[in-house]
N, C-alpha and C positions, 0 to 999 in steps of 0.2 A: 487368458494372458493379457489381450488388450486392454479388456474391459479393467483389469488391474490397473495397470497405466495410467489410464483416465484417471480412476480413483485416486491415485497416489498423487497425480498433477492436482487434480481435484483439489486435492484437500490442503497442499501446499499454497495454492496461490487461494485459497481460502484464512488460512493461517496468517498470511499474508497480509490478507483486506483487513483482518483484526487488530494484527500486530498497528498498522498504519491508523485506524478507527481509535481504537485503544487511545495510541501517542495523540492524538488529535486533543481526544478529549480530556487528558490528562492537563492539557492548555489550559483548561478553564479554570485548573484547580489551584491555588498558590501551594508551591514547593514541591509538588507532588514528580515533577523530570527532574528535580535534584535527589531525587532517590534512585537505589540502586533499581531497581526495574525502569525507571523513567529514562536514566542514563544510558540502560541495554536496550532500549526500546531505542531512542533517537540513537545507535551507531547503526542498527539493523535498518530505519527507514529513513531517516536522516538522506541517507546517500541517493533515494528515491525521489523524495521530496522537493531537495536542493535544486533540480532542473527546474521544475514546475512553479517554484517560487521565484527565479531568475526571470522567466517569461509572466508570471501575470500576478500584476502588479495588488496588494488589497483593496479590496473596494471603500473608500472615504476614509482609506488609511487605517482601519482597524480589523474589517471583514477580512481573510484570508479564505479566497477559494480555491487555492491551490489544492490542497489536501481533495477538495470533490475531483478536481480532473484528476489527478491524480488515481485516484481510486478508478474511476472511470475509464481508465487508461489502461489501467490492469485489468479491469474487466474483458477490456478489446484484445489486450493479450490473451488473455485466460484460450479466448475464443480461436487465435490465432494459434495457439500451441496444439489447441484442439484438433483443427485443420489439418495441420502438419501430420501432427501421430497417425489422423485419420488416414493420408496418402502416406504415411510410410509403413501403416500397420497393416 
């Protein structure tokens, strides 16, 4: 049953790092977040994002490394949620 759990968190905050990976690199592309996926992708990460771009600023005004901590951050959750299941499982 626990082992479930894991897998099911697992995979969600995996979907996750994609979903955010994804929208990242759709940036590179011209008009590609003005389509209907680019659109559902930035309201799903958008709201994640938005902190992380508030606090750090682009490097030489074009670099954006928000999206690495970002992800990076999730990662630290990932691990945190881990934790938790592990003392309440």
């Amino acid at each position: 049953m626990s082992s479930e759990i894991y897998s099911i968190v697992g995979t969600l905050f995996q979907i996750y790092f994609y979903m955010i990976l994804v929208y990242v690199l759709m940036s590179w592309l011209p008009n590609v977040r003005e389509s209907f996926v680019g659109e559902l992708l930035g309201k799903l990460v958008e709201p994640y994002l938005a902190p992380f771009r508030r606090f750090i600023p682009p490097i030489m005004g074009m670099i954006d490394i928000s999206p690495i901590v970002a992800l990076f951050v999730l990662q630290l959750a990932q691990q945190g949620v881990y934790a938790i299941l592990g003392y309440l499982l």
